[in-house]
DRENTI-520100 format. One line per 10 residues: number of its first residue (from 1); their letters; for each residue x negated, z, y of N, C-alpha, C. Coordinates in Angstrom, 2 decimals. Example, Ala and Ser with C-alpha at 12.3 -4.5 7.8 and 13.67 -1.06 7.14 Angstrom:
REM residues 2
1	as	-13.19/7.80/-5.69/-12.30/7.80/-4.50/-13.20/7.80/-3.30; -12.85/7.08/-2.25/-13.67/7.14/-1.06/-12.90/7.87/0.03
REM end
This chain:
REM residues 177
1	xxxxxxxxxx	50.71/-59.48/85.48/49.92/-58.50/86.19/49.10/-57.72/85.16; 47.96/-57.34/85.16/46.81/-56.95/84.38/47.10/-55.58/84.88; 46.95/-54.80/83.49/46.58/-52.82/84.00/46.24/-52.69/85.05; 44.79/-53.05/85.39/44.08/-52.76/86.25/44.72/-53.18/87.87; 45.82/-54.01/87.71/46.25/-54.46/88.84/47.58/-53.58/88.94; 48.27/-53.19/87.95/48.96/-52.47/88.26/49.00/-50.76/88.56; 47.67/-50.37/87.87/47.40/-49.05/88.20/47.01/-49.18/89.61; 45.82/-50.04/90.31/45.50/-50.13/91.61/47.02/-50.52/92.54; 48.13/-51.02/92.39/48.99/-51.60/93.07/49.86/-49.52/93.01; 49.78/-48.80/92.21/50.66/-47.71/91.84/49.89/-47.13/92.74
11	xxxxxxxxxx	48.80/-46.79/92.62/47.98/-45.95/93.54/47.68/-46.13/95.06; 47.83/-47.39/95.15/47.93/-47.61/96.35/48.77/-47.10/97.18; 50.08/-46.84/96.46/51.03/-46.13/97.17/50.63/-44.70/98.08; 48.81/-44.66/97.95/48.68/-43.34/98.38/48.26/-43.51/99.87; 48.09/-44.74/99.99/47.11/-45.04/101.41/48.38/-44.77/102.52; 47.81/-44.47/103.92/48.29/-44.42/104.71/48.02/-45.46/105.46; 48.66/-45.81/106.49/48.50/-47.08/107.14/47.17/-47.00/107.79; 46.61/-45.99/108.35/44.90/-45.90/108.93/44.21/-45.95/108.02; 44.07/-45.91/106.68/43.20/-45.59/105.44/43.05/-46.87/105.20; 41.52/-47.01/104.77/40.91/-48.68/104.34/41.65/-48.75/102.78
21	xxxxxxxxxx	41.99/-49.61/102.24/42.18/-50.14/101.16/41.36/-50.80/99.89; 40.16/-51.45/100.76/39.16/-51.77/100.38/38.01/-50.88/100.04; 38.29/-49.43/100.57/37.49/-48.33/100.31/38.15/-47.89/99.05; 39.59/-48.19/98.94/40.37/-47.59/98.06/40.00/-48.12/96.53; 40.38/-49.10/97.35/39.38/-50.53/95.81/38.00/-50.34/95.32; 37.24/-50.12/96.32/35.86/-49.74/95.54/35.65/-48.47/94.95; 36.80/-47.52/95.18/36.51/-46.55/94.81/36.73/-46.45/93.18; 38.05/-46.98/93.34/38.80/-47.43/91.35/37.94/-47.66/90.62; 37.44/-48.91/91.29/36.30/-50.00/90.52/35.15/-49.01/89.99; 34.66/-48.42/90.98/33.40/-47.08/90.66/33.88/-45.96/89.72
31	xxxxxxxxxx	35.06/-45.66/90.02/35.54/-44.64/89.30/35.15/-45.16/87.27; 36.09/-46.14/87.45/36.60/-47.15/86.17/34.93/-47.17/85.53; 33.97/-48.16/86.91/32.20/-48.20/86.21/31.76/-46.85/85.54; 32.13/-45.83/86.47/31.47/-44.79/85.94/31.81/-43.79/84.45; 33.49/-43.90/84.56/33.72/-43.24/83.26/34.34/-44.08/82.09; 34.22/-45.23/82.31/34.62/-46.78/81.33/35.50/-46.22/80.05; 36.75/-45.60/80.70/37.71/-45.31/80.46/38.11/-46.73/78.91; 38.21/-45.90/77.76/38.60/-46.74/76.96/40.53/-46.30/76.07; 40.98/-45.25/76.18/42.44/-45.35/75.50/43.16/-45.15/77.20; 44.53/-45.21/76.80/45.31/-45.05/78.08/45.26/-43.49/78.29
41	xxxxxxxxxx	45.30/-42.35/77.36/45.17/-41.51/78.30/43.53/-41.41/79.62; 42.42/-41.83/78.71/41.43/-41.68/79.64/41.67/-42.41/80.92; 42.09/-43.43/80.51/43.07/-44.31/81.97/43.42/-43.25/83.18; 44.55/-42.45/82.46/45.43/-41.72/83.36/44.75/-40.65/83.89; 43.64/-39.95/83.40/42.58/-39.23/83.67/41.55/-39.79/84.83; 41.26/-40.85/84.04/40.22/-41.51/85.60/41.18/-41.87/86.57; 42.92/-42.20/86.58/43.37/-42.30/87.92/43.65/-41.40/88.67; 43.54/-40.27/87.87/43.75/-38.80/88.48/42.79/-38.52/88.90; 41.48/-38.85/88.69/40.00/-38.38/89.66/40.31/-39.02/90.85; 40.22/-40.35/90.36/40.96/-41.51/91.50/41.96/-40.94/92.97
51	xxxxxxxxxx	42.77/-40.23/92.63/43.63/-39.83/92.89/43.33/-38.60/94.30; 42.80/-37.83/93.46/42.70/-36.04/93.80/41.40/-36.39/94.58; 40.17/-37.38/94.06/39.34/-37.34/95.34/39.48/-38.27/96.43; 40.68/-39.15/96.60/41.30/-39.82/97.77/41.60/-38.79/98.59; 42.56/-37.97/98.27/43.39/-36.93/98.78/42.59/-35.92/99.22; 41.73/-35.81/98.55/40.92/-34.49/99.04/39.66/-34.66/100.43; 39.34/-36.41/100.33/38.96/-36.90/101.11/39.38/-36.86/102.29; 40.90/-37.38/102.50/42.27/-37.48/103.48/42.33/-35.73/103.59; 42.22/-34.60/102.95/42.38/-33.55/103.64/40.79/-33.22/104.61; 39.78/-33.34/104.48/38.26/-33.28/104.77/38.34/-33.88/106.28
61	xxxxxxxxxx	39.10/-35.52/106.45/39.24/-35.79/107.52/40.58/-35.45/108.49; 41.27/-34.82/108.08/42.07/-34.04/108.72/41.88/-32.81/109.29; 41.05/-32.10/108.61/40.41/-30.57/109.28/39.70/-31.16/109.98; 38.76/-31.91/110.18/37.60/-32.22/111.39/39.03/-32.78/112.58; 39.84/-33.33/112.28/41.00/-33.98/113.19/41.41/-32.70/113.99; 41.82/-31.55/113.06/42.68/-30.57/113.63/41.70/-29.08/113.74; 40.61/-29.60/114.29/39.98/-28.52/114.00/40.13/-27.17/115.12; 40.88/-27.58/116.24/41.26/-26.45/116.98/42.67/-26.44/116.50; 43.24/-26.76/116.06/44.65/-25.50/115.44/44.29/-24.90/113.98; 44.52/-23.88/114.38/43.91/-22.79/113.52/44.86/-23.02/112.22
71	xxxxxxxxxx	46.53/-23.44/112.52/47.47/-23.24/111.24/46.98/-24.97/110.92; 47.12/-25.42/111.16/47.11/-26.99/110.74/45.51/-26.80/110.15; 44.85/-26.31/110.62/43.38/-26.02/109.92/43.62/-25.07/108.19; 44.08/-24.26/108.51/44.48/-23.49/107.03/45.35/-24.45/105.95; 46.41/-24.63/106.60/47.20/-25.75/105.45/46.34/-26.84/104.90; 45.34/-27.44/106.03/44.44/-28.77/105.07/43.25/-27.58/103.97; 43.18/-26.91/104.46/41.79/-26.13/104.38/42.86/-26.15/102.49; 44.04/-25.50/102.59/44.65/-25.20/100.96/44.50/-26.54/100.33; 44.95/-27.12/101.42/45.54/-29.36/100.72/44.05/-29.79/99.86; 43.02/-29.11/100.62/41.75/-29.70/100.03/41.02/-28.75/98.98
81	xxxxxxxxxx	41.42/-27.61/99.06/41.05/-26.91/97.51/42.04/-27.27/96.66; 43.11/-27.54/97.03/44.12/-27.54/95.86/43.69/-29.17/94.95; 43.29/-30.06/96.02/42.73/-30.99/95.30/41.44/-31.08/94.80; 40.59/-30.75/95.33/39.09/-30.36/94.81/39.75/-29.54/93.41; 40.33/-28.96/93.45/40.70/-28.15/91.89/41.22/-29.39/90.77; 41.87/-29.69/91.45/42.31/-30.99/90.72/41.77/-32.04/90.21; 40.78/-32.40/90.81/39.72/-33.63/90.79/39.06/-32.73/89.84; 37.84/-31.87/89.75/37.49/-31.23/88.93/38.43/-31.14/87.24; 39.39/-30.67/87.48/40.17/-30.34/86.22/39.94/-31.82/85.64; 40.63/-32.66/85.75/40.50/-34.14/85.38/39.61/-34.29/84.90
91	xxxxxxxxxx	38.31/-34.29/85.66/37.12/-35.09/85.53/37.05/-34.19/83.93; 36.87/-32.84/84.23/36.31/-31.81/83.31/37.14/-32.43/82.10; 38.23/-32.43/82.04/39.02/-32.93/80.55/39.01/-34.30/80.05; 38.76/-35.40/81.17/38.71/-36.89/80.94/36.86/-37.01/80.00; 35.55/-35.98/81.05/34.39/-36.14/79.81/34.52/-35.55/78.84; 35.42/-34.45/78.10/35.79/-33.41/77.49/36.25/-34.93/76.26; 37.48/-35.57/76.56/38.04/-36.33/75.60/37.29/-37.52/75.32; 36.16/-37.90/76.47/35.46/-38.62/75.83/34.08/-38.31/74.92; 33.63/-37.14/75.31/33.09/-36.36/74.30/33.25/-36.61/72.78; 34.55/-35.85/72.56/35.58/-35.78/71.83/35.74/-37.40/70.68
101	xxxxxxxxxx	35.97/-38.58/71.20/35.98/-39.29/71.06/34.92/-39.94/70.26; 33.67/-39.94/71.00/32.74/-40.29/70.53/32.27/-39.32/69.30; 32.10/-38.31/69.02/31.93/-37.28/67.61/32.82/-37.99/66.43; 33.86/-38.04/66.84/34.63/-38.70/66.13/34.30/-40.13/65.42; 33.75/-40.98/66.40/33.50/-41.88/65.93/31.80/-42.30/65.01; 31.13/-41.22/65.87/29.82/-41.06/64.84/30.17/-40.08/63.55; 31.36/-39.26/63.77/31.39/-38.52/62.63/31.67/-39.87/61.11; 32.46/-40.91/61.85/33.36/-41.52/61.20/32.15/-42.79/60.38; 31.54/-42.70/61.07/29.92/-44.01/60.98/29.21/-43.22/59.57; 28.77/-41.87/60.57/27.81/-41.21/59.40/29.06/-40.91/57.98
111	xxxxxxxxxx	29.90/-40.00/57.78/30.95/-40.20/56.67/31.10/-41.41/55.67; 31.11/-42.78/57.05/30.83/-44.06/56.04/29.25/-44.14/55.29; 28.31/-44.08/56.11/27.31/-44.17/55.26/26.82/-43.15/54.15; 27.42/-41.86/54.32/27.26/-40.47/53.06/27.83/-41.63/52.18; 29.27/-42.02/52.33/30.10/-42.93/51.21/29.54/-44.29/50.90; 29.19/-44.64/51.48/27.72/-45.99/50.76/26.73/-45.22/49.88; 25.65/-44.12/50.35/24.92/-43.46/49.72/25.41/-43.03/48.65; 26.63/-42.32/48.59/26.94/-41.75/47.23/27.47/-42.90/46.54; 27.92/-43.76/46.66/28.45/-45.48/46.12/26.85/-45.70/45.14; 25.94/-45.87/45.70/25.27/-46.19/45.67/24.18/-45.97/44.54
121	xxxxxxxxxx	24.13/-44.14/44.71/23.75/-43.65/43.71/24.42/-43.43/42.35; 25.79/-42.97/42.24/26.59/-43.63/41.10/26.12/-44.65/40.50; 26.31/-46.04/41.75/25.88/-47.40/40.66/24.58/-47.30/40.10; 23.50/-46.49/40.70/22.18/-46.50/39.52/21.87/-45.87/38.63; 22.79/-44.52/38.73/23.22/-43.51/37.71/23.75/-44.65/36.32; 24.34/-45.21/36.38/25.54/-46.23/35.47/24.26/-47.10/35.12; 23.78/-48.06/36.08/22.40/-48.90/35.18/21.41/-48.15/34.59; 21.36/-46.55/34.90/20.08/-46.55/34.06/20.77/-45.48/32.98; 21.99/-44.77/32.66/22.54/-44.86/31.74/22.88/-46.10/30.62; 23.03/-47.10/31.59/23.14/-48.25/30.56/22.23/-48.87/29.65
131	xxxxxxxxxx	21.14/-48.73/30.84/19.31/-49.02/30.11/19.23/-48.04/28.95; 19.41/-46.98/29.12/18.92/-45.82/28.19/19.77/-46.13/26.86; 21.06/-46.34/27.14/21.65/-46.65/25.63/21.38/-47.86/24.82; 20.91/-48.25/25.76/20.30/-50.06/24.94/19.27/-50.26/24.27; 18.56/-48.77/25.29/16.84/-48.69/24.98/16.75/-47.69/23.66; 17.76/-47.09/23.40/17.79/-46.16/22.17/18.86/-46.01/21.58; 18.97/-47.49/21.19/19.96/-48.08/20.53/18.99/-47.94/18.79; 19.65/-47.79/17.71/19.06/-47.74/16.40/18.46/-48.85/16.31; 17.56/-48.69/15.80/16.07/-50.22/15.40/17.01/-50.66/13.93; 16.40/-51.65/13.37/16.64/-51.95/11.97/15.86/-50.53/11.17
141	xxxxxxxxxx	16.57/-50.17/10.13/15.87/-49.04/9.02/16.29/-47.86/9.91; 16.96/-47.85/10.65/17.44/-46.68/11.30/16.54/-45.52/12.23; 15.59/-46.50/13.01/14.52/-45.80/13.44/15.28/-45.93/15.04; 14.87/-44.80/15.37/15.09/-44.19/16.85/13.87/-43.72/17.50; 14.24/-44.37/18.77/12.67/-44.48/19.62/13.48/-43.78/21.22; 13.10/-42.91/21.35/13.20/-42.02/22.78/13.09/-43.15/23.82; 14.09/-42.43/25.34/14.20/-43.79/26.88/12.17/-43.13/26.96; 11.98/-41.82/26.78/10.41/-41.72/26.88/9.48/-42.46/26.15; 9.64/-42.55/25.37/8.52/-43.02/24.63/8.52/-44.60/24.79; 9.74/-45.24/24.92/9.96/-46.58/25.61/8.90/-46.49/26.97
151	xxxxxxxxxx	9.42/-45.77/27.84/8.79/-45.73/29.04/7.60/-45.87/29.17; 6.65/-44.59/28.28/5.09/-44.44/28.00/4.68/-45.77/27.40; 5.65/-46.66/26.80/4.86/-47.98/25.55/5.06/-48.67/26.52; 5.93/-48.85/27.63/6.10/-49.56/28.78/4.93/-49.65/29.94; 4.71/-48.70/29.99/3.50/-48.19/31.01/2.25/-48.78/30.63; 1.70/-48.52/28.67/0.42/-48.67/28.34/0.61/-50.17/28.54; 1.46/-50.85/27.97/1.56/-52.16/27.92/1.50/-53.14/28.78; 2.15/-52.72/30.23/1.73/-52.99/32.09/-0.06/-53.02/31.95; -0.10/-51.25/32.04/-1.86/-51.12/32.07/-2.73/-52.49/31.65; -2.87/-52.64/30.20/-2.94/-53.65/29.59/-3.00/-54.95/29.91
161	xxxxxxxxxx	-1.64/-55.20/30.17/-1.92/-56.72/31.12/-2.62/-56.78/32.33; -2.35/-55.67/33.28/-2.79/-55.87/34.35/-4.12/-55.89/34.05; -5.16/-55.10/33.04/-6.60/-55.06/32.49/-6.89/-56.60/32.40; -5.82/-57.04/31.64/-6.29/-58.63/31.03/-6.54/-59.46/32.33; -5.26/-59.31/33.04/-5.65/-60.74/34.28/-6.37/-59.96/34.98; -7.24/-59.02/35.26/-8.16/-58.72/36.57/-9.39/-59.26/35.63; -9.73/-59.11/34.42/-11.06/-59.90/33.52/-10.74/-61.25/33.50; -9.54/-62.26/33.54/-9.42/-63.42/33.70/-9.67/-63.67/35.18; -9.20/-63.40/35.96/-10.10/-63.24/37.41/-11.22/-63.27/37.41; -11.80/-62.36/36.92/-13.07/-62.02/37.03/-13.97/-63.14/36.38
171	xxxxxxx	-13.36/-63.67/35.40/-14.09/-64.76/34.56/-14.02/-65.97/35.77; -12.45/-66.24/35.28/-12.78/-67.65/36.61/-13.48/-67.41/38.22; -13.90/-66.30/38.61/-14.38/-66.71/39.89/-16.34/-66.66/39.24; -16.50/-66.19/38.10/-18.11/-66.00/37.72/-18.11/-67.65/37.06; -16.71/-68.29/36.80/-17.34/-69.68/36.27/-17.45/-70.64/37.70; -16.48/-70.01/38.29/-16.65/-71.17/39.96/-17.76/-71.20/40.85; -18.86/-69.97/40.86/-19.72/-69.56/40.96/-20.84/-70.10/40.82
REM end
């Protein structure tokens, strides 16, 4: 027997012999669609909406039943706030924990990715510490050359080439010409 067959088989215990069953069933099913109840307490929460708006239903059609006795009118009239209170409470704490739930789990997403990001930046912290000690590492004759001045001889020297092949360009399309 599957949850779902046994929570609907438990609850069922609520129907009365005039009460559709099949109303009872679509109601679960809607309940279940609508708040897609994922740990067992949210379970027990959506069977309690389940629950309290059956009942509160079954009191609604009982006052229209008894609507000239005034005491049988008051007792449903309590039966159906007391469940309308009920249904409410549920609902209110079942979106409350799924709320709840979900923060949690984006808290838990974004936390992972801060911890990639900071992973991340470390490891380039470490390569370009590593560059820098390699890059101003002692020459022969004991000459020391700055990660700057590397950088700037790096830069002119890019410039440079890139100068050269845009005039080799420039040559081969004036010889194809």
């Amino acid at each position: 027997m599957t949850e779902f067959e046994a929570i609907t088989q438990a609850n069922s215990m609520l129907l009365l012999s005039y009460e559709d069953p099949v109303a009872y069933t679509n109601l679960v099913f809607s309940t279940y669609k609508e708040y897609k109840p994922q740990t067992a307490t949210e379970y027990r929460l959506a069977n309690s909406i389940i629950q309290h708006y059956w009942l509160m239903q079954r009191a609604l059609r009982l006052q229209a039943e008894n609507f000239g006795d005034e005491k049988k009118l008051a007792l449903f009239l309590r039966y159906q706030t007391v469940q309308e209170r009920s249904y409410y409470k549920a609902q209110k704490e079942l979106i409350s924990l799924q709320k709840e739930r979900r923060k949690e789990e984006i808290g838990f997403e974004s936390q992972n990715a801060k911890t990639r990001l900071n992973n991340a930046r470390a490891e380039a912290l470490e390569v370009d510490t590593a560059c820098q000690k390699v890059m101003e590492a002692p020459l022969p004759g004991n000459y020391r050359i700055s990660f700057e001045q590397i950088a700037k001889a790096c830069s002119t020297a890019i410039s440079i080439l890139v100068s050269e092949q845009q005039q080799q360009q420039e040559q081969q399309q004036a010889q194809a010409a």
